[in-house]
C-alpha positions as CSV (number, residue, x, y, z in Angstrom):
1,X,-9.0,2.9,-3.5
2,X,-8.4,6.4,-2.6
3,X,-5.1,7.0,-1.5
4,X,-5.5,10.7,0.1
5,X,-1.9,12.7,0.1
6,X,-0.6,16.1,1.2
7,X,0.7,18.2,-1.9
8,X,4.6,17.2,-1.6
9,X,4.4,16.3,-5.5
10,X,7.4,13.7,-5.5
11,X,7.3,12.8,-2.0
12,X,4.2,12.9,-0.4
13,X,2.9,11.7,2.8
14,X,-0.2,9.4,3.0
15,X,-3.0,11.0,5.1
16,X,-5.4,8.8,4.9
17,X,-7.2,6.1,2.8
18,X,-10.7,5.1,2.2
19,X,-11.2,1.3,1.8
20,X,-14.8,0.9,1.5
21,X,-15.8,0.3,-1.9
22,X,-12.2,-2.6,-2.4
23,X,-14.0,-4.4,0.8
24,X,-17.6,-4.4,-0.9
25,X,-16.0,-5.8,-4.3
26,X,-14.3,-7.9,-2.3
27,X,-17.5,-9.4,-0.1
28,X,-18.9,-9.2,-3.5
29,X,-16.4,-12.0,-5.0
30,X,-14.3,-10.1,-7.1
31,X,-10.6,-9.8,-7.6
32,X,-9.5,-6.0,-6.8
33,X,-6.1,-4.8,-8.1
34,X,-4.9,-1.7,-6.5
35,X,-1.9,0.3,-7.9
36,X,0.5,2.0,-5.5
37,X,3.4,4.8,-5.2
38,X,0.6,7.2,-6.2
39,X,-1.7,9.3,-4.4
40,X,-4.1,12.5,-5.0
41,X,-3.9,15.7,-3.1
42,X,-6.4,18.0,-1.3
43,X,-7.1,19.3,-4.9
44,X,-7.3,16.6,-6.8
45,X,-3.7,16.3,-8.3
46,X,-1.7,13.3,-8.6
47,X,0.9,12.9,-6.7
48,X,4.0,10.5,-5.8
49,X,5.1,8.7,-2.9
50,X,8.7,8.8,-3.4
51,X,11.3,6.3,-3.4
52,X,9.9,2.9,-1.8
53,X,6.2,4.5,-2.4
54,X,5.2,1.3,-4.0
55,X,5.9,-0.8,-0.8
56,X,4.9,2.2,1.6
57,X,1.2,2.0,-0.2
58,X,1.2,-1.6,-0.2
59,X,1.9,-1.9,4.0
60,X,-0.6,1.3,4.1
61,X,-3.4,-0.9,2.2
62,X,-2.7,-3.9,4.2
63,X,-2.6,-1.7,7.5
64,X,-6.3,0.0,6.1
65,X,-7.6,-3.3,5.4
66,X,-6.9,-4.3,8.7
67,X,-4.9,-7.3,7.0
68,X,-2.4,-9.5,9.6
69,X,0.4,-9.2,7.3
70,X,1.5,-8.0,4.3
71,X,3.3,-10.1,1.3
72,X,5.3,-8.5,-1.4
73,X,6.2,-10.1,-4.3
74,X,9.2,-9.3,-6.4
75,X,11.0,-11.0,-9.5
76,X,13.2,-14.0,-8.4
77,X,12.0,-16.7,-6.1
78,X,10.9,-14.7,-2.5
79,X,8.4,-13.4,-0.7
80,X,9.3,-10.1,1.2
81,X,7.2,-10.9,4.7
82,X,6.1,-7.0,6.5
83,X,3.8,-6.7,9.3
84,X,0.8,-4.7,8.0
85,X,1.3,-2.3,11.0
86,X,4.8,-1.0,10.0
87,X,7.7,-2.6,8.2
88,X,10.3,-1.1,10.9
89,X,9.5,-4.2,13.4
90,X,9.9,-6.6,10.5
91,X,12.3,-9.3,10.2
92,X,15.2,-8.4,8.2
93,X,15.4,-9.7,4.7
94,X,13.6,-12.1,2.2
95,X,12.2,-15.3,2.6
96,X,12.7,-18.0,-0.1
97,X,10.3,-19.8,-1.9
């Protein structure tokens, strides 16, 4: 999945990403693992997202997918609950399992 970035090497901004070909492996059955905190620039270099990149691409994803909500999954027992629209309205903290 094409994570599209402007050329701030360490702490670029995502401008856009293209979802189409996870959704058709996904209506085709199959199990799609997408990396995050990294993105490519306008000419082709990688780039990163920064500090909290990895849960910025994750809500972006979710928000591209058109998912309800996004689940993030750390070590210990909890589930970190974000809206896929933005994690600034989210409730505060994690939820236990």
């Amino acid at each position: 999945m094409p994570i599209k970035t402007d050329n701030s090497y360490t702490k670029a901004r995502i401008e856009s990403i293209d979802d189409a070909r996870v959704k058709g492996e996904l209506n085709a059955g199959k199990v799609v693992i997408i990396t995050g905190f990294q993105g490519i620039d306008p000419e082709g270099n990688v780039t990163t997202l920064g500090r909290g990149g990895s849960d910025t691409s994750a809500v972006a994803v979710a928000a591209a997918m058109g998912a309800a909500e996004c689940l993030i999954y750390r070590r210990g027992r909890c589930v970190h609950h974000r809206p896929a629209r933005g994690a600034r309205s989210a409730p505060h903290g994690p939820r236990q399992l």
